[in-house]
N, C-alpha and C positions, 0 to 999 in steps of 0.2 A: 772406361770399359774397353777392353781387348775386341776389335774389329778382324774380318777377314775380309780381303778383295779376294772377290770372285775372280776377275782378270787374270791375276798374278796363278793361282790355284787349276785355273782352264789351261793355263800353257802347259803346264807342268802335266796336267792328264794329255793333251794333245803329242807329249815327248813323251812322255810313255807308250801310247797304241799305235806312233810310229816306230818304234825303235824294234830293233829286230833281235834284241838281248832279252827282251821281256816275254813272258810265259802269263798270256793272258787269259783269264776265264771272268764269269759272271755267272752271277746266284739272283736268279728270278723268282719271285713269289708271287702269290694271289693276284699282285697289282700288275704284273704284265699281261693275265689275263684279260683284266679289265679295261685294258689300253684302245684308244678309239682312235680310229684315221678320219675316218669319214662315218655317215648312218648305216653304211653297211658292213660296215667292219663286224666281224664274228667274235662274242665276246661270253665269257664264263662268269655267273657271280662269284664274288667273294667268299671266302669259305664262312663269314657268319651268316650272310645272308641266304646261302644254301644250307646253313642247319634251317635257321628261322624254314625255310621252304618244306627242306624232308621233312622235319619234324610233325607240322604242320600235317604231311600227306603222310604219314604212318599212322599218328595219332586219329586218322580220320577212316583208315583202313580197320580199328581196332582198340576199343576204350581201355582194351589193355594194354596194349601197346604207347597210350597216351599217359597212362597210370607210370606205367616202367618208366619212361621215358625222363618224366616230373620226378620221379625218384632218384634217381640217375643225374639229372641235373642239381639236385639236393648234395648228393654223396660227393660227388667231383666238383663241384663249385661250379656259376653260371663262368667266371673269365674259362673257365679250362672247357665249358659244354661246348662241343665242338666233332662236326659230325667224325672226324678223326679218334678224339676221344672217346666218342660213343659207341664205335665200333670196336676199336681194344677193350674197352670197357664189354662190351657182350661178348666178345668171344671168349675172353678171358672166363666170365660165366658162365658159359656155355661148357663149357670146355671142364669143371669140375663140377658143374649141379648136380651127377646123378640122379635117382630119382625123385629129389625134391624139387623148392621151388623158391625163387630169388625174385625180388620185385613182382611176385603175385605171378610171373612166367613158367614153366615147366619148361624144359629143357628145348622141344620141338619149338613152342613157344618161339623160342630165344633165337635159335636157327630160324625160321621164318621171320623173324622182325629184321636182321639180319641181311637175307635174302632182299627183304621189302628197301632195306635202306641202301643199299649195294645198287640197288634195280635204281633207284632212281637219283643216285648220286652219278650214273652212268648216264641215264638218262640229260641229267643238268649239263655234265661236261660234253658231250656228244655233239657237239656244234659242227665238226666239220661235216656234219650229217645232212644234206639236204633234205630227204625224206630215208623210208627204210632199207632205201637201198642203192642212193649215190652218194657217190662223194662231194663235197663243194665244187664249185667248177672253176675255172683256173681265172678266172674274172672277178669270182667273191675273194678266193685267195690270195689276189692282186690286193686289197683293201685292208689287207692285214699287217700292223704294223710290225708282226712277225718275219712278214715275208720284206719287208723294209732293213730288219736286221742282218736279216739271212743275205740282201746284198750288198752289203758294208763288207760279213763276212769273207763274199766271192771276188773285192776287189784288190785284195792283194796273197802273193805267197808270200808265207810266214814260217822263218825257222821253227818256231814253235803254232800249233794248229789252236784255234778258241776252244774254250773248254768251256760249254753252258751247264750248268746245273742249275734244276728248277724242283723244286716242291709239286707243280700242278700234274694235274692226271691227264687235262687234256692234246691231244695232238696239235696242236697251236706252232710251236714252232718245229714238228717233223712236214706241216703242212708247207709253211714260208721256207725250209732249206730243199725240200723238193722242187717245189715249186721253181728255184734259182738252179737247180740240179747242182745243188753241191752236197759231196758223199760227207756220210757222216758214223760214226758207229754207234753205239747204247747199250754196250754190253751182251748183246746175243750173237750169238753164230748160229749158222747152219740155214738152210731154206725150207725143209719138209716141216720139219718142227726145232723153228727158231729156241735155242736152249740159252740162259743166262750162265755166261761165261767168267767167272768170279778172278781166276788168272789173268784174264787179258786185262780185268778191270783195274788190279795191281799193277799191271805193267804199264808206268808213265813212256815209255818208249813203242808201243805195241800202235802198230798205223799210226807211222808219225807224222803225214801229213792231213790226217783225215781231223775235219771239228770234230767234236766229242759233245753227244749229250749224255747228261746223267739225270733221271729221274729221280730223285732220293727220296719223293715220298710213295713212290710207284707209278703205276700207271692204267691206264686202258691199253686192256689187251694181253697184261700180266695174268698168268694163270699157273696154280701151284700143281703139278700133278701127281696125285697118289702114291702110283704105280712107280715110278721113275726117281719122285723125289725131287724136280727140277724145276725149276721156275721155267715156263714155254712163255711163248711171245706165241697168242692163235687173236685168233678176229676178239673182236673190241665190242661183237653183238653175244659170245657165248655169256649163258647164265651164270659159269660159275668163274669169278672173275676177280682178280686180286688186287685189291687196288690199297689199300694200307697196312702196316706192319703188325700182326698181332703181339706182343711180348711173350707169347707161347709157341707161335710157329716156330720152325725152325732152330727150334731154342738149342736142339743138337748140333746144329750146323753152324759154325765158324766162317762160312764162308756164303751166311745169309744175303740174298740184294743188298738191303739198306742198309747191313754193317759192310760191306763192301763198299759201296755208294760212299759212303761215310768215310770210308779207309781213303781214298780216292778224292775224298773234298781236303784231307785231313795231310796226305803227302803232295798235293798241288802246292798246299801252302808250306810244306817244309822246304820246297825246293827254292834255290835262291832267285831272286831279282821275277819272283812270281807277283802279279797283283789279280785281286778281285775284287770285282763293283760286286755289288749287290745293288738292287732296281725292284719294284715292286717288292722285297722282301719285308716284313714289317719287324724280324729282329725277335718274335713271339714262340720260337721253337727251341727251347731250349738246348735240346739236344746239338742243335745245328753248331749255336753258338758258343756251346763247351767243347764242341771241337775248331771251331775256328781259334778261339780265344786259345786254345793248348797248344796250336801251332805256330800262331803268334808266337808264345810263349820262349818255343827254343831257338835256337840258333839261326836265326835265318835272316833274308835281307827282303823278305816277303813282305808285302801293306795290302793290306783291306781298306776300300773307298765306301762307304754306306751311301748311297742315294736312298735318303728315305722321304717319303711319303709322308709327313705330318701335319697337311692343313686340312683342316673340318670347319664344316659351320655351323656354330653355335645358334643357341634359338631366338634371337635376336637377328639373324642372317645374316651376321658379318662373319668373315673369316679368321679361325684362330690355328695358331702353331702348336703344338704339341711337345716339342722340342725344348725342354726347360732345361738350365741346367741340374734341378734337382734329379728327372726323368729318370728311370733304370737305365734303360740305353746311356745317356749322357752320362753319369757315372761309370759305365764299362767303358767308355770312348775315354773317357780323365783320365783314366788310370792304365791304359796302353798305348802308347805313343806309335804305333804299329798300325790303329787300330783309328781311322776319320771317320766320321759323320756329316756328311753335308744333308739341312734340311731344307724347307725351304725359307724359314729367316734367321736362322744358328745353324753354326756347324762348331765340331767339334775334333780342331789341326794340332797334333802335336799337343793333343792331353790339355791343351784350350780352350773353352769355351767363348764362343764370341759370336757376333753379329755379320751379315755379308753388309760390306758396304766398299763402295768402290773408293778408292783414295784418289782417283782424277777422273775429272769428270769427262766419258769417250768425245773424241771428236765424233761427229757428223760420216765422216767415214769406218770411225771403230764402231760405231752404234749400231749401223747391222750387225756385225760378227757378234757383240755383246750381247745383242735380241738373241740373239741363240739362246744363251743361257740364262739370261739375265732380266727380268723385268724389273728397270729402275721404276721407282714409287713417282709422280706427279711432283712438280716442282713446289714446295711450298712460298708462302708470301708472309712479309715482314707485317708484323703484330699492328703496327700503325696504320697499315691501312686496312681497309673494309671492304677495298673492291680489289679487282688484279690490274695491275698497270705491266705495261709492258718492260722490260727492262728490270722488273722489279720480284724475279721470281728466286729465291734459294732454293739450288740444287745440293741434295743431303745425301747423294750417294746410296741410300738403301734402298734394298729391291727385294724381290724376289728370287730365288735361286730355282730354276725350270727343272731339271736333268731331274730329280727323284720323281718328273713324270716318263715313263718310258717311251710316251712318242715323241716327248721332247728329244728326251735321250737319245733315242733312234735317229731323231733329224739330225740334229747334231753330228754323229756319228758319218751319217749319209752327206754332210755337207764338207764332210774333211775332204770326200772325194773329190767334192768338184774342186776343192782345193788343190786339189790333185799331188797333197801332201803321204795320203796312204798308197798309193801309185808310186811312189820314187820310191819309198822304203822299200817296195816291193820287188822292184827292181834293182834295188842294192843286196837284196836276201839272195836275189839267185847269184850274183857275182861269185 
């Protein structure tokens, strides 16, 4: 069976997010929300676990609204019910019912249920909220593994500036790059009424030293306005409030957010000696990944690293991997060599599937740097005996793979510095 050391795979990322040739970004999803430093670390459910939630508080606002709903998960299928889908999904009918009526709703209806789930998918992400009218305080912010990334970020200049794109609504990580005071842009201009600025989002050379966040599946605080026609950036408590793509809005406009957003994920990876991790992403958006996998596809010296997320525990309470090589994912990873997967007991290097396992066992000094990323498995013992003898333990090199948790990830990250490995590169960029 094809093995992969972990070991050999870390250096090779550790020369990449030194090197000052590479054009680095990362694609965050649901699971960086859910990322925990400590008990007070500020955290967002999962987006299933926040439909199961709305769903729940709509359905209880409205027996019609709980009728629709169940219909609705009927028509789209339970993998795709998702409060994302459920919202294109109403506006989209909303939007041509006239004066009839769709899942038992009239038209009002449908805008009110709408309203109702807007309201409180704002509500769920709203965390950097302390009450109705502070912000976190710069102590809760401290506890965020966000704001852990954001100073990895600040420790070195970089010919080329990070480029985060993230799917989440919440301010999670605008909270950790302020918090570090490092500038960053997101596609709006202007201060009175912050406008989304679709040119500059094209432009890979536009603030060349500044990070770059890209929302691609919207945000808090997005709001479409009638009159103008503009996407504005206004407070994150107004009622009417835009936080995912309808396939109707803006259907005239070419130079939509998320098809922009999109453009923007889509030429990061054209450009050459580009790489992107992905971390919390869980690979479920198709969208995303027919534009990764298309820029893959041309000409370029670009690579995609997946950290994913795949152990659960089964009802039995032991922990299983996800990561098969039959999986969807592991078949799009076999068939582009551009394109890795590391989980956490398979990854998938160079259109291979295989297993982590270390090929020499670390010394006693490599052991700590390994615990970074590494959890070898407990030493096994020889069949013949019944008890453990000392001297008598086989070590089998397998472990766990850490990094597709993102405060692993982030540690890691955070501990090159004190290696004070991203510090030299940093000072060889300004040379």
């Amino acid at each position: 069976m094809i093995t992969h050391d972990p070991s050999e795979y870390i250096r090779g990322i550790k020369q990449i997010l030194i090197s000052d040739k590479k054009r680095i970004g990362f694609l965050f999803g649901a699971g960086s929300s859910l990322s925990k430093k400590s008990e007070k670390t500020l955290t967002v459910p999962a987006i299933a676990q926040m439909t199961i939630e709305i769903v729940k508080i709509a359905s209880e606002v409205d027996k019609k609204y709980e009728q629709a709903l169940a219909e609705i998960k009927n028509e789209i299928g339970e993998s795709y019910f998702n409060i994302e889908n459920i919202l294109s999904n109403l506006e989209q009918k909303a939007s041509f019912i006239g004066e009839g009526t769709l899942n038992n709703l009239k038209k009002d209806e449908f805008l009110n249920l709408i309203i109702e789930i807007k309201k409180n998918v704002r509500k769920a992400v709203s965390v950097h909220k302390v009450d109705e009218t502070k912000i976190a305080s710069k102590e809760i912010v401290a506890e965020l593994v966000h704001t852990d990334f954001a100073n990895w970020i600040g420790q070195a200049e970089r010919k080329y500036p990070i480029e985060i794109f993230t799917t989440n609504y919440d301010f999670l990580f605008e909270l950790g790059l302020e918090q570090k005071e490092i500038p960053y842009y997101d596609g709006f201009c202007g201060s009175l009424r912050p406008f989304f600025n679709p040119e500059t989002v094209e432009d890979l050379e536009f603030l060349p030293k500044q990070t770059k966040l890209w929302k691609i599946h919207g945000s808090l605080g997005w709001h479409f306005d009638k009159e103008t026609e503009k996407i504005l950036r206004i407070s994150p408590d107004d009622n009417d409030i835009l936080i995912y793509p309808s396939s109707l809005k803006y259907k005239d406009s070419k130079k939509q957010p998320y098809e922009s957003l999109l453009d923007r994920l889509t030429n990061f990876l054209k450009k050459d000696d580009s790489i992107l991790f992905t971390c919390g992403y869980s690979w479920g958006d198709e969208h995303i990944n027919e534009r990764i996998v298309s820029a893959l596809k041309t000409n370029t010296t670009s690579h995609v690293i997946g950290f994913v997320y795949d152990k659960i525990q089964a009802e039995n309470g032991k922990n299983q991997f996800t990561l098969t090589k039959e999986s969807k994912l592991s078949e799009l990873a076999q068939s582009n060599s551009k394109l890795s997967i590391y989980g956490g007991r398979h990854a998938i290097i160079g259109c291979n599937y295989g297993e982590w396992c270390l090929r020499i066992e670390p010394s006693k000094e490599d052991s700590v740097n390994v615990d970074l990323y590494f959890d070898e498995d407990s030493p096994t013992y020889s069949e013949e005996l019944n008890k453990e003898f000392q001297g008598d333990e086989i070590w089998t090199g397998k472990g766990e793979f850490k990094l597709p948790d993102f405060h692993k990830l982030v540690t890691f990250l955070n501990e090159m510095i004190s290696d004070n490995e991203i510090k030299k590169i940093g000072t060889n960029v300004k040379k």
